[in-house]
ZAKOLKOL-565574 format. One record per residue (C-alpha): residue number from 1; residue in three letters; x, y, z. Coordinates in Angstrom, 1 decimal. Layout:
<NUM; 'ALA'; <X; Y; Z>>;
...
END
This chain:
<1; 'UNK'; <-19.3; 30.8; 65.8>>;
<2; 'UNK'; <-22.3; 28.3; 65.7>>;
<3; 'UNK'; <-24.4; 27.7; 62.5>>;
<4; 'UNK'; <-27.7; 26.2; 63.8>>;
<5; 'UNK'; <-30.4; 25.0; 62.2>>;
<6; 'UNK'; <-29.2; 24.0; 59.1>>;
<7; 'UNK'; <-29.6; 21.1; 56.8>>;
<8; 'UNK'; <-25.9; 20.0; 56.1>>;
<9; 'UNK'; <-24.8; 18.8; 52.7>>;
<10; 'UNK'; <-21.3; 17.4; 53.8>>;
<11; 'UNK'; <-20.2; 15.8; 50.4>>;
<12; 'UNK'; <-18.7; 12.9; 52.0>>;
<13; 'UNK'; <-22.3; 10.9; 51.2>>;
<14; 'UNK'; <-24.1; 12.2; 54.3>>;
<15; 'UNK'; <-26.7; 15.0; 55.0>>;
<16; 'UNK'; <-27.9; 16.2; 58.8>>;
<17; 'UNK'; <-31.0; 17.3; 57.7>>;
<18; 'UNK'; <-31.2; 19.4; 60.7>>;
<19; 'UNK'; <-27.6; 20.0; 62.0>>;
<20; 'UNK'; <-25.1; 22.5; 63.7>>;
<21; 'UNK'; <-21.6; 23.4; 62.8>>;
<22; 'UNK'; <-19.4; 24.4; 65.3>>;
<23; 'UNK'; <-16.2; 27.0; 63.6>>;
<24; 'UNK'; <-13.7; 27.9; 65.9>>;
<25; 'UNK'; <-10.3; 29.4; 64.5>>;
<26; 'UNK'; <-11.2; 29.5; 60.9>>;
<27; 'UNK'; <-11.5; 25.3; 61.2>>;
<28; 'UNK'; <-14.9; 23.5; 61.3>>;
<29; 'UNK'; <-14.4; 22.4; 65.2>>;
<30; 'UNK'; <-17.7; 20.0; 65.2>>;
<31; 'UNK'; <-20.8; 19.2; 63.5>>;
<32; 'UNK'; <-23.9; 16.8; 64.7>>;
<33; 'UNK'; <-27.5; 17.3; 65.2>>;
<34; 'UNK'; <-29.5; 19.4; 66.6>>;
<35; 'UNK'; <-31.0; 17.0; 69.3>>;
<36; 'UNK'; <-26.7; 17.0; 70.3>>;
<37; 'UNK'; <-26.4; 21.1; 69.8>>;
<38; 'UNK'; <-24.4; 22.4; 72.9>>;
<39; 'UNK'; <-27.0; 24.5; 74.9>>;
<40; 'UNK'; <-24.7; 27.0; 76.6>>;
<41; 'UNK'; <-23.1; 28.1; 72.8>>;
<42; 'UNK'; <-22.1; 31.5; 72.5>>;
<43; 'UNK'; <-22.2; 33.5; 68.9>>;
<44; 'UNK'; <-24.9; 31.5; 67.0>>;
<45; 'UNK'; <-26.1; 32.0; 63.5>>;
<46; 'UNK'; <-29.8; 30.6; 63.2>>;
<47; 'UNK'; <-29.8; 30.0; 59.5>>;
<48; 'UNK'; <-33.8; 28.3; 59.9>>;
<49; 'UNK'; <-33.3; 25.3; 58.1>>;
<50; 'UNK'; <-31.6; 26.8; 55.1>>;
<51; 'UNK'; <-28.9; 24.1; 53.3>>;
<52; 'UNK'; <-24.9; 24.7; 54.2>>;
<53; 'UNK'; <-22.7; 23.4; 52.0>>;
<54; 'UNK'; <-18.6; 23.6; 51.7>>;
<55; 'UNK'; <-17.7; 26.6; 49.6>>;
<56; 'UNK'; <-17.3; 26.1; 45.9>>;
<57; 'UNK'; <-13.9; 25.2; 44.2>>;
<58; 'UNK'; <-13.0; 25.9; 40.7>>;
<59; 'UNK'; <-10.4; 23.4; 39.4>>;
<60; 'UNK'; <-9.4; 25.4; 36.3>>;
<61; 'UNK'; <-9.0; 29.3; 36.3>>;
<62; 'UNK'; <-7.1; 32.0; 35.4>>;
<63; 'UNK'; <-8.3; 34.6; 38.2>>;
<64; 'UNK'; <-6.3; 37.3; 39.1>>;
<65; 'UNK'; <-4.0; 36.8; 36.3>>;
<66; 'UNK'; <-6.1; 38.0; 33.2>>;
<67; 'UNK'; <-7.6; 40.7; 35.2>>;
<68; 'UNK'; <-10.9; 42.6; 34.6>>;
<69; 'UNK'; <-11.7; 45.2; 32.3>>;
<70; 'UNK'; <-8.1; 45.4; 31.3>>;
<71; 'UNK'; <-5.8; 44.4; 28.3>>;
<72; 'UNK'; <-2.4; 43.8; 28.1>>;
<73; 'UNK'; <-1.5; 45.9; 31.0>>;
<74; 'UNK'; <-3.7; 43.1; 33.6>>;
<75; 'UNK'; <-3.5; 39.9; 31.2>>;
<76; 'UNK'; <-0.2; 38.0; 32.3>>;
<77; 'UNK'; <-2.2; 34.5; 31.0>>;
<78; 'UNK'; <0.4; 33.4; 28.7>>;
<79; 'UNK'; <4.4; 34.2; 28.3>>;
<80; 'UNK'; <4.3; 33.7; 24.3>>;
<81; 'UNK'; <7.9; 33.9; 23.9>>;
<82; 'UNK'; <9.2; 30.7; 25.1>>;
<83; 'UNK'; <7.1; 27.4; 24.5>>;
<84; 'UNK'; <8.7; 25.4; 27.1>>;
<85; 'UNK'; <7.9; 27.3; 30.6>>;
<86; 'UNK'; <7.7; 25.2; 33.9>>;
<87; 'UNK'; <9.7; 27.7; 35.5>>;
<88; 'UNK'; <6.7; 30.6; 36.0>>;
<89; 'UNK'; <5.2; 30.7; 38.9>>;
<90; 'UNK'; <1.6; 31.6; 38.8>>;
<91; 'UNK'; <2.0; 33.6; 42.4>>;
<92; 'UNK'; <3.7; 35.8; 40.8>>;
<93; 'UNK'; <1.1; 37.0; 38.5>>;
<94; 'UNK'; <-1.9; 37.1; 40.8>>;
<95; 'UNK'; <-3.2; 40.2; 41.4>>;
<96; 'UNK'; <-6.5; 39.6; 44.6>>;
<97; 'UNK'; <-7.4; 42.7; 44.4>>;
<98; 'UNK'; <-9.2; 42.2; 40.7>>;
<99; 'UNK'; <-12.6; 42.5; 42.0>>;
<100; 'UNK'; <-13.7; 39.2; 40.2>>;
<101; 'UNK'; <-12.2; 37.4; 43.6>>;
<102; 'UNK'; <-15.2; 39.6; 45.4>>;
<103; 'UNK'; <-18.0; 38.5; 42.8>>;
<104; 'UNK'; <-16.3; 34.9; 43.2>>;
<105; 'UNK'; <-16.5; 35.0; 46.7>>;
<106; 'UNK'; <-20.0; 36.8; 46.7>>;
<107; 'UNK'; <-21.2; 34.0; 44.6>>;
<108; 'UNK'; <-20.1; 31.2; 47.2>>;
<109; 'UNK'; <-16.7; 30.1; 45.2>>;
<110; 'UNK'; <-14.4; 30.2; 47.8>>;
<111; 'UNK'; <-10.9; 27.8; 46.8>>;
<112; 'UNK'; <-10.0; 27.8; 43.0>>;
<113; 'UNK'; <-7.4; 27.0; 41.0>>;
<114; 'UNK'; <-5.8; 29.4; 38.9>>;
<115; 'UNK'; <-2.0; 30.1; 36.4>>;
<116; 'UNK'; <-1.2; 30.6; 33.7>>;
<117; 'UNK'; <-3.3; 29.6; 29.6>>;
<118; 'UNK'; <-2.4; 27.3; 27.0>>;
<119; 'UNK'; <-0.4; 29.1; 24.6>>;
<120; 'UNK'; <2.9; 26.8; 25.7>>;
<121; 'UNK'; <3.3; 23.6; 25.3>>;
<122; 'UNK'; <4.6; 23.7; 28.8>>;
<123; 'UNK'; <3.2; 26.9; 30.3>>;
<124; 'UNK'; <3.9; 26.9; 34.3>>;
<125; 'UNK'; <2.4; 26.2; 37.6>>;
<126; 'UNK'; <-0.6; 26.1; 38.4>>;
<127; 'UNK'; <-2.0; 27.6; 42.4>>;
<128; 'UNK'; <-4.4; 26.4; 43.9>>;
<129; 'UNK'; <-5.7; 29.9; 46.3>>;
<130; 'UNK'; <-8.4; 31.0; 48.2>>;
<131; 'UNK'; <-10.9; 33.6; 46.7>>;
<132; 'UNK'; <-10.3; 35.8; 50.3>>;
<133; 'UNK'; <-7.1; 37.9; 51.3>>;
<134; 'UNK'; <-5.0; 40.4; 49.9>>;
<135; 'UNK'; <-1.7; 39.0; 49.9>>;
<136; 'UNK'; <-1.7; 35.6; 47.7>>;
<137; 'UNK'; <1.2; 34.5; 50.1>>;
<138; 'UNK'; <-1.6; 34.1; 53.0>>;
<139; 'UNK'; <-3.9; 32.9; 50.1>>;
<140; 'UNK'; <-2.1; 30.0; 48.8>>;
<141; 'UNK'; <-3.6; 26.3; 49.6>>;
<142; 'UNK'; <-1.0; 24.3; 47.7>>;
<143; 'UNK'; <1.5; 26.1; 45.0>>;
<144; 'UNK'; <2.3; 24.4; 43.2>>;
<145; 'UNK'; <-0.8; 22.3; 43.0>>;
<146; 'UNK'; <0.5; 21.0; 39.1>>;
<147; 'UNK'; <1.9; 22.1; 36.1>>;
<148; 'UNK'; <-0.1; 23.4; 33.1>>;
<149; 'UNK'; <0.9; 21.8; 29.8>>;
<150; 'UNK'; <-1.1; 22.1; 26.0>>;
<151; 'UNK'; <-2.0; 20.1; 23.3>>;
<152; 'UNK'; <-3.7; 20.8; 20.3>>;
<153; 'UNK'; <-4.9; 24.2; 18.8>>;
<154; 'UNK'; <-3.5; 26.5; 21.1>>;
<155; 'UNK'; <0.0; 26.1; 20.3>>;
<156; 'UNK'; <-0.3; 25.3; 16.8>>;
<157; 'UNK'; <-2.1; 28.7; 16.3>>;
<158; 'UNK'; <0.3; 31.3; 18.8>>;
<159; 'UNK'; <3.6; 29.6; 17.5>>;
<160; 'UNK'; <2.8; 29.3; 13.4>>;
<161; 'UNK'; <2.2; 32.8; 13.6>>;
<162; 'UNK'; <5.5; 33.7; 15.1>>;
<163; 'UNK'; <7.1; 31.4; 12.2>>;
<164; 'UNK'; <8.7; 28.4; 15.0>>;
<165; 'UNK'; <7.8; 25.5; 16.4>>;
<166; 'UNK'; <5.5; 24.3; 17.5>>;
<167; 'UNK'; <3.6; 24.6; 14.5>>;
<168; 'UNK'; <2.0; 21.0; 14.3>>;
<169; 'UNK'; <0.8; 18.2; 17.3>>;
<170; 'UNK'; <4.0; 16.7; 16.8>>;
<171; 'UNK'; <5.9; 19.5; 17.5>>;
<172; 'UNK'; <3.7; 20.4; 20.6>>;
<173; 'UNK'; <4.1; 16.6; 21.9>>;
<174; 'UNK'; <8.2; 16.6; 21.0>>;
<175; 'UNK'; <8.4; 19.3; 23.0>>;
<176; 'UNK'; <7.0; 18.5; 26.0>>;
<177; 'UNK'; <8.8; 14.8; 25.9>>;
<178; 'UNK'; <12.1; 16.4; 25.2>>;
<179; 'UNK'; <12.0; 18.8; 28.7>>;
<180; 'UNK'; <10.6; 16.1; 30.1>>;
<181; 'UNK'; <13.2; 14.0; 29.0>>;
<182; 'UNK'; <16.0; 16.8; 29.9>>;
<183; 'UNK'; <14.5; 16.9; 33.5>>;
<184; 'UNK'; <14.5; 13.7; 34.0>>;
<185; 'UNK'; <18.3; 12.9; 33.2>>;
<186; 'UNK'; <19.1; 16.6; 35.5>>;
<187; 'UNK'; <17.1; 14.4; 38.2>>;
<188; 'UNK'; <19.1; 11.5; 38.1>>;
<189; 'UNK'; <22.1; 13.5; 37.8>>;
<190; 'UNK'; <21.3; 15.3; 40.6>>;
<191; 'UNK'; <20.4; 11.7; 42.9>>;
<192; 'UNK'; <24.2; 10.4; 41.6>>;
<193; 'UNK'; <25.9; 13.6; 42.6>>;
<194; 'UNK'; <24.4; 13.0; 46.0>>;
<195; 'UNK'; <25.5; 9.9; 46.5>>;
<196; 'UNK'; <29.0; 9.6; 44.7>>;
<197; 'UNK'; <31.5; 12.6; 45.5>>;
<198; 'UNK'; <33.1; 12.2; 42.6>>;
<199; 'UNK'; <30.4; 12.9; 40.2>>;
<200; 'UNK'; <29.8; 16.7; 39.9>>;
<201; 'UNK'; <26.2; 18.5; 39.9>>;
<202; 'UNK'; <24.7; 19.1; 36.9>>;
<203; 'UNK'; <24.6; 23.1; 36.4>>;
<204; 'UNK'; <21.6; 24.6; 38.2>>;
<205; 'UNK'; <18.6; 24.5; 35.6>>;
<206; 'UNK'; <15.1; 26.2; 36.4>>;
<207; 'UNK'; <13.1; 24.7; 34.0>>;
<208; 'UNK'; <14.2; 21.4; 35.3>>;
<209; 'UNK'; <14.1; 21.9; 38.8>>;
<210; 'UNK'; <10.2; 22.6; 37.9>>;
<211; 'UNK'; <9.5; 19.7; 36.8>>;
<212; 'UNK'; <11.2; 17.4; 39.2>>;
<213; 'UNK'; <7.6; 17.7; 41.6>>;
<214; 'UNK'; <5.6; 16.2; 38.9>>;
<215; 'UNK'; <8.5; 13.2; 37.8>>;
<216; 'UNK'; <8.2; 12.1; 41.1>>;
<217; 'UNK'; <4.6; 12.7; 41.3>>;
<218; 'UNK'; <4.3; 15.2; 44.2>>;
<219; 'UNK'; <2.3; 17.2; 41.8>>;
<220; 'UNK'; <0.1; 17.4; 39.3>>;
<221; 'UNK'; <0.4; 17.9; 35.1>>;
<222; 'UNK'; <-2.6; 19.5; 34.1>>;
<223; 'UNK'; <-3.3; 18.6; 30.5>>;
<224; 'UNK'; <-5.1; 21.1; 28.5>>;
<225; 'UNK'; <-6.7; 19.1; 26.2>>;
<226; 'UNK'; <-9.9; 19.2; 24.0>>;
<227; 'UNK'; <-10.0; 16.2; 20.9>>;
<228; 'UNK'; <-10.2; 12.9; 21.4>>;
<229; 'UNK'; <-6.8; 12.6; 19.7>>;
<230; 'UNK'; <-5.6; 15.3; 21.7>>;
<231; 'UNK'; <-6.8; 13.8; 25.0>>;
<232; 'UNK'; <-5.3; 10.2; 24.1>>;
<233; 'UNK'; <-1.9; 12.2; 23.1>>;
<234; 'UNK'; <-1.6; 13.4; 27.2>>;
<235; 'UNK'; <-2.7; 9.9; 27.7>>;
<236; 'UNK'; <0.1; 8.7; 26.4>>;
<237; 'UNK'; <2.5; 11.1; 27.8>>;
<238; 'UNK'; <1.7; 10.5; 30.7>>;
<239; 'UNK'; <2.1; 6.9; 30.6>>;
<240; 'UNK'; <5.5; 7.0; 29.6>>;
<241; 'UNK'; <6.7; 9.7; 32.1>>;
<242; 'UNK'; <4.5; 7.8; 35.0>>;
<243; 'UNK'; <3.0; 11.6; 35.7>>;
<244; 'UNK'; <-0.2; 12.3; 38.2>>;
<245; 'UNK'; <-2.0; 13.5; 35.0>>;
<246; 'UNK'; <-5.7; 15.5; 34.8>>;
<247; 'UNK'; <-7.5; 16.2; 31.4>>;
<248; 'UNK'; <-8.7; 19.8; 31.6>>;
<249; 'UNK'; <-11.5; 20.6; 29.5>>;
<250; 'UNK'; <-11.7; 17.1; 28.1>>;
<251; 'UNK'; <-14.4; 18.3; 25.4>>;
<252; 'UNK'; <-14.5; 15.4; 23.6>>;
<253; 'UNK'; <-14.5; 13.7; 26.2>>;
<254; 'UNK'; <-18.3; 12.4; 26.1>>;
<255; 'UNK'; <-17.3; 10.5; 22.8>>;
<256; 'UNK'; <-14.5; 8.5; 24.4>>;
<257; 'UNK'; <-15.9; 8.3; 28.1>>;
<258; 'UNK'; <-15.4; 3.7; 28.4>>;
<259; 'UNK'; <-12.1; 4.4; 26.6>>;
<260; 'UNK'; <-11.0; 7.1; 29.6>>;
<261; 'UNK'; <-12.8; 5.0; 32.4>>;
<262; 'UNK'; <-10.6; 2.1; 31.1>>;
<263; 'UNK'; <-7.8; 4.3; 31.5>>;
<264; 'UNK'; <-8.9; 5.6; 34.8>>;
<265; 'UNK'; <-8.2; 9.1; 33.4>>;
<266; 'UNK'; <-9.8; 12.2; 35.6>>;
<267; 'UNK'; <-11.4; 15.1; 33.6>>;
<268; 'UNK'; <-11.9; 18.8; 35.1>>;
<269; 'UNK'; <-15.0; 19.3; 32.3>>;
<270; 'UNK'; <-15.7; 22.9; 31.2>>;
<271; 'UNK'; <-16.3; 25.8; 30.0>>;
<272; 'UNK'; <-19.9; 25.0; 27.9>>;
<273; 'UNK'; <-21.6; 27.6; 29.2>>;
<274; 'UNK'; <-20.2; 29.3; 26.0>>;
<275; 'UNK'; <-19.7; 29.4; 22.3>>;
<276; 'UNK'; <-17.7; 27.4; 19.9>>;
<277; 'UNK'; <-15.2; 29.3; 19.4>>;
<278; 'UNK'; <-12.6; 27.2; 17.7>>;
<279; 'UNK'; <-12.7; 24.2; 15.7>>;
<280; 'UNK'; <-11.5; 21.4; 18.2>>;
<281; 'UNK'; <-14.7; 22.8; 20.2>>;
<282; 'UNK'; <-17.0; 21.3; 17.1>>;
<283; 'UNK'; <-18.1; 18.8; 19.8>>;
<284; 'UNK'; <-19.2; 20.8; 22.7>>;
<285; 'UNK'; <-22.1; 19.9; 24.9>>;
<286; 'UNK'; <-23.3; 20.6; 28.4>>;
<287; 'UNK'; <-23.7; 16.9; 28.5>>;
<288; 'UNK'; <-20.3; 16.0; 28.5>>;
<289; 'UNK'; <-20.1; 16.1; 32.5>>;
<290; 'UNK'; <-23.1; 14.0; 33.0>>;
<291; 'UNK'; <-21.7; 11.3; 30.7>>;
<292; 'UNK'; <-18.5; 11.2; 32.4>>;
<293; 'UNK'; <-20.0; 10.7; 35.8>>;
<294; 'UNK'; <-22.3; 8.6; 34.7>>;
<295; 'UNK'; <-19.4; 6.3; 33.6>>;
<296; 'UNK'; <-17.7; 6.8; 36.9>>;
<297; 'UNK'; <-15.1; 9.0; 35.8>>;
<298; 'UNK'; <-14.1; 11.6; 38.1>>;
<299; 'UNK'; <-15.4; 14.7; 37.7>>;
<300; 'UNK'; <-15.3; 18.5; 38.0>>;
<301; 'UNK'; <-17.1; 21.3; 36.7>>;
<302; 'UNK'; <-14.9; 24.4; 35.6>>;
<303; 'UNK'; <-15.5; 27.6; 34.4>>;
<304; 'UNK'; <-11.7; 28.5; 32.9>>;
<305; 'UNK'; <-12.5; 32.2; 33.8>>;
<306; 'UNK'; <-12.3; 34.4; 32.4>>;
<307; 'UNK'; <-14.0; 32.5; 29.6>>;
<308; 'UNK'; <-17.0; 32.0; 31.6>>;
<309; 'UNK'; <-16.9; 34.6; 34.9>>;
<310; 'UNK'; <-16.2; 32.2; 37.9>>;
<311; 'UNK'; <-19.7; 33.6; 39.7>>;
<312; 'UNK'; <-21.5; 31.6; 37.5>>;
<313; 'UNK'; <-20.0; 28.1; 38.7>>;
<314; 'UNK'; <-23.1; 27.1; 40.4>>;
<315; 'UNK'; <-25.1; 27.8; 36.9>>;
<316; 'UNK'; <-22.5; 25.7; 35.1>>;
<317; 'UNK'; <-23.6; 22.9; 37.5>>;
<318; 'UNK'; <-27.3; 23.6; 36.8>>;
<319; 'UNK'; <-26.5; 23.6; 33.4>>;
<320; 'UNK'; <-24.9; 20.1; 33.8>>;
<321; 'UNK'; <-28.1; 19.2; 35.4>>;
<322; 'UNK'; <-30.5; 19.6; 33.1>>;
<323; 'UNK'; <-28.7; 17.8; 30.3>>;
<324; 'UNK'; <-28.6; 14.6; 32.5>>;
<325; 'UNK'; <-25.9; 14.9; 35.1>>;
<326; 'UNK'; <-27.4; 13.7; 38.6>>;
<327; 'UNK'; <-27.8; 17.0; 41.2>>;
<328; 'UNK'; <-25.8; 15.3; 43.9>>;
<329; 'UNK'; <-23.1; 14.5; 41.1>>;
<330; 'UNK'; <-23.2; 18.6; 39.9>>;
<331; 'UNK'; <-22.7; 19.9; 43.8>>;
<332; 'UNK'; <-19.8; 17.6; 44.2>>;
<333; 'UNK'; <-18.8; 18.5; 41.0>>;
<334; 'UNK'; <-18.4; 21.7; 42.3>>;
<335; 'UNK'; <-17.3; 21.3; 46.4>>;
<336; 'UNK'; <-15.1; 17.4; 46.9>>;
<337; 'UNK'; <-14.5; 16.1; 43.0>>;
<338; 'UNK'; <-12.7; 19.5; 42.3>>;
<339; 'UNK'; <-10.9; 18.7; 46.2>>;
<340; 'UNK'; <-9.9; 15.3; 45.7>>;
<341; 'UNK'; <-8.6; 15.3; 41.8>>;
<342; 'UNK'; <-6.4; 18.3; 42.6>>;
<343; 'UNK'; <-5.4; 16.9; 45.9>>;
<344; 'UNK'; <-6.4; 19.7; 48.2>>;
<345; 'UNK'; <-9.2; 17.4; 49.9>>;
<346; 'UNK'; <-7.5; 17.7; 53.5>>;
<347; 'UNK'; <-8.5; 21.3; 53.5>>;
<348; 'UNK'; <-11.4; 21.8; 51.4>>;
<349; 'UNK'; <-14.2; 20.3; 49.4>>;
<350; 'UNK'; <-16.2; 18.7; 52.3>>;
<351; 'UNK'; <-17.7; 19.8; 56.2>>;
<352; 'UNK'; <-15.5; 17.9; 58.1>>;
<353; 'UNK'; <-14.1; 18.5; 61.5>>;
<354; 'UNK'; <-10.4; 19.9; 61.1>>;
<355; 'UNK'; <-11.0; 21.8; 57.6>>;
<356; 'UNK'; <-11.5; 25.0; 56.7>>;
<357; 'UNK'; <-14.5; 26.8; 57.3>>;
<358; 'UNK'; <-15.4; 27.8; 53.8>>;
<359; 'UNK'; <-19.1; 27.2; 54.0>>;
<360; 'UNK'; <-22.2; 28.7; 52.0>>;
<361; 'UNK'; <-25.8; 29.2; 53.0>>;
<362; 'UNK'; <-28.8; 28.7; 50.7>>;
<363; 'UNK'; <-32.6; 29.0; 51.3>>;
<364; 'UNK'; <-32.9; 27.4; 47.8>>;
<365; 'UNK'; <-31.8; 24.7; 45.4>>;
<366; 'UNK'; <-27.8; 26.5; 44.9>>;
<367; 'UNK'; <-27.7; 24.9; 41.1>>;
<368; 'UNK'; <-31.2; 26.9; 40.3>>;
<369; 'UNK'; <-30.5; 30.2; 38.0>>;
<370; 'UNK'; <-32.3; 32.5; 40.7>>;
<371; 'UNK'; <-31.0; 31.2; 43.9>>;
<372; 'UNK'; <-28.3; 33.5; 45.6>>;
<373; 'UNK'; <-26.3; 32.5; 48.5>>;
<374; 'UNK'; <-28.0; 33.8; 52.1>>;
<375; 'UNK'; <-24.8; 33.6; 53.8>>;
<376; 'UNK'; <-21.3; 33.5; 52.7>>;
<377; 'UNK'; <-18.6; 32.3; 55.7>>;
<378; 'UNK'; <-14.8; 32.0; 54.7>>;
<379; 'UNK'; <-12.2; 31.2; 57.1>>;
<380; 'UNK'; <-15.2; 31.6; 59.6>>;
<381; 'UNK'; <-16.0; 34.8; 59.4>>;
<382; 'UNK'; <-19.5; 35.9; 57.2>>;
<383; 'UNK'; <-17.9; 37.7; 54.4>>;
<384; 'UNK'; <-21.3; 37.9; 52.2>>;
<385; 'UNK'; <-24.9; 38.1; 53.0>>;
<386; 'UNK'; <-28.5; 38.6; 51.7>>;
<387; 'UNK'; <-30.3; 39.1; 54.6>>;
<388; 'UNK'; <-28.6; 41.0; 58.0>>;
<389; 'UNK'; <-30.9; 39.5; 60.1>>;
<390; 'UNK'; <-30.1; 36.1; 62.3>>;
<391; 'UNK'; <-27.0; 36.9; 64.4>>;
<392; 'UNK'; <-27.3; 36.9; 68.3>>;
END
């Protein structure tokens, strides 16, 4: 398929302000302008000067795994009897056929991240999937993309009520350096047994085999994480354990933004299109993305749906917007920040030739509350449109 006509937001700092993209086996093939458009192309979508953009990415979910309209029967979020849990698999809980992966897709999101919450100090691994298929097997971009780990209220609150640790920060932070630890010495036990026959194996563990990935950095930690203190705790953590580390949610982030620049720390920023619910969300403000960027921190927007639904993505960018973040910032807030911080860039996040063709169509400004994709394309095929007309 041909998209003609089009004003092309790549994301890599260029726009074709009247462009083509060629897709040809659910890849982006080519791209250029019109004035170098291939006159003898078959199967072309004239989208009349309407803006294409990659399809959206949510760095932070938990789609398909607390499922809609249900209760404990679709919520497989957290696994509250075990705090330490690097062993679950989020691919095991996904279910694509909860119709939030259609509004998702509908609304233009087309790569998030999803796995398990933040009950666990150590909670399991994270997916990063495509909002299109029905088998998450032929879904998956990278699985594991990291492993999701918790500071702060969360565990405090599910664990004091079942009368164990961890009950306090300390206890949350103990934890997560002691499997750490434990992985880290299975690791090294594991490298000597391979190269001295003399030295048995260690007996097979799962939880350390699951972390292995991120001690040699081959993955992500994903730090849930929403005080200052709390965000300065993963900081620290990892520091010492030399991890590929990401603040997610990073609330407070907006109070400490030249400390974390310093630090070079990246923040997925979100949910604030919502209330505060808790206390360590005193602090919450829309503006909190804007003063990141602004500081040159990397940046994504998240929705952590199902806390805000994941259609609404664009609006959280919008949102984002108006309390000071740049517009160009917001759409690659949204499209390559979200690609590059969770390392899935090669595939998505930008219109380059060679990755996918996830693309959305817009006759209007996509952050605007009213504007509603024209076209949606994933793996090159239109999945989604407002208007039938314009195929020949």
């Amino acid at each position: 398929m041909y998209i003609i006509n089009a004003k092309v937001f790549t994301m890599t700092g260029t726009i074709i302000p009247c462009g083509w993209i060629h897709e040809e086996n659910g890849k982006i093939a080519a791209l250029g302008e019109m004035t170098d458009f291939p006159g003898n192309a078959q199967n072309v979508l004239d989208v009349h000067g309407a803006g294409v953009y990659p399809g959206f990415i949510d760095a932070h979910t938990h789609l398909g795994i607390c499922e809609d309209s249900l209760t404990f029967e679709g919520d497989d979020t957290n696994e509250e009897t075990d705090p330490v849990s690097p062993q679950l698999r989020a691919i095991d809980a996904v279910n694509p056929l909860d119709r939030c992966f259609t509004e998702a897709l509908e609304a233009g999101v087309t790569t998030v991240v999803t796995g398990p919450g933040s009950a666990n100090p150590i909670s399991g691994q994270m997916a990063a999937i495509k909002t299109y298929g029905c088998c998450i097997d032929d879904m998956i971009v990278k699985a594991p993309v990291a492993i999701k780990m918790a500071l702060g209220e969360n565990p405090k609150t599910v664990y004091h009520g079942k009368n164990q640790a961890p009950s306090t920060r300390m206890a949350t932070a103990a934890l997560i350096r002691e499997e750490l630890f434990k992985a880290k010495r299975y690791m090294e036990d594991l490298q000597r047994s391979q190269q001295d026959e003399d030295f048995d194996p260690p007996e097979y563990d799962m939880k350390s085999e699951a972390l292995i990935p991120a001690l040699k950095g081959e993955i992500e930690v994903h730090f849930h994480a929403h005080r200052a203190d709390d965000i300065f705790t993963a900081v620290r953590i990892g520091t010492e354990f030399h991890l590929n580390y990401v603040i997610v949610h990073g609330t407070e982030g907006h109070l400490i933004a030249d400390a974390l620049k310093q630090k070079k720390v990246r923040v997925l920023s979100g949910p604030f299109l919502c209330d505060r619910s808790k206390p360590e969300l005193h602090n919450l403000t829309p503006a909190c993305a804007g003063i990141l960027s602004s500081k040159g921190i990397p940046t994504a927007i998240i929705t952590d749906h199902p806390v805000i639904p994941l259609q609404y993505l664009p609006m959280c960018a919008g949102l984002a917007v108006r309390e000071g973040m740049k517009p160009e910032e917001a759409l690659k807030a949204i499209t390559i920040y979200p690609a590059r911080i969770c390392g899935i860039d090669s595939r998505v996040g930008s219109i380059e030739v060679g990755k996918d063709a996830d693309l959305v169509v817009f006759d209007a400004n996509p952050l605007e509350m009213t504007s509603k994709p024209k076209y949606v394309i994933a793996g090159g095929k239109i999945v989604s449109r407002k208007n039938p007309e314009g195929v020949c």
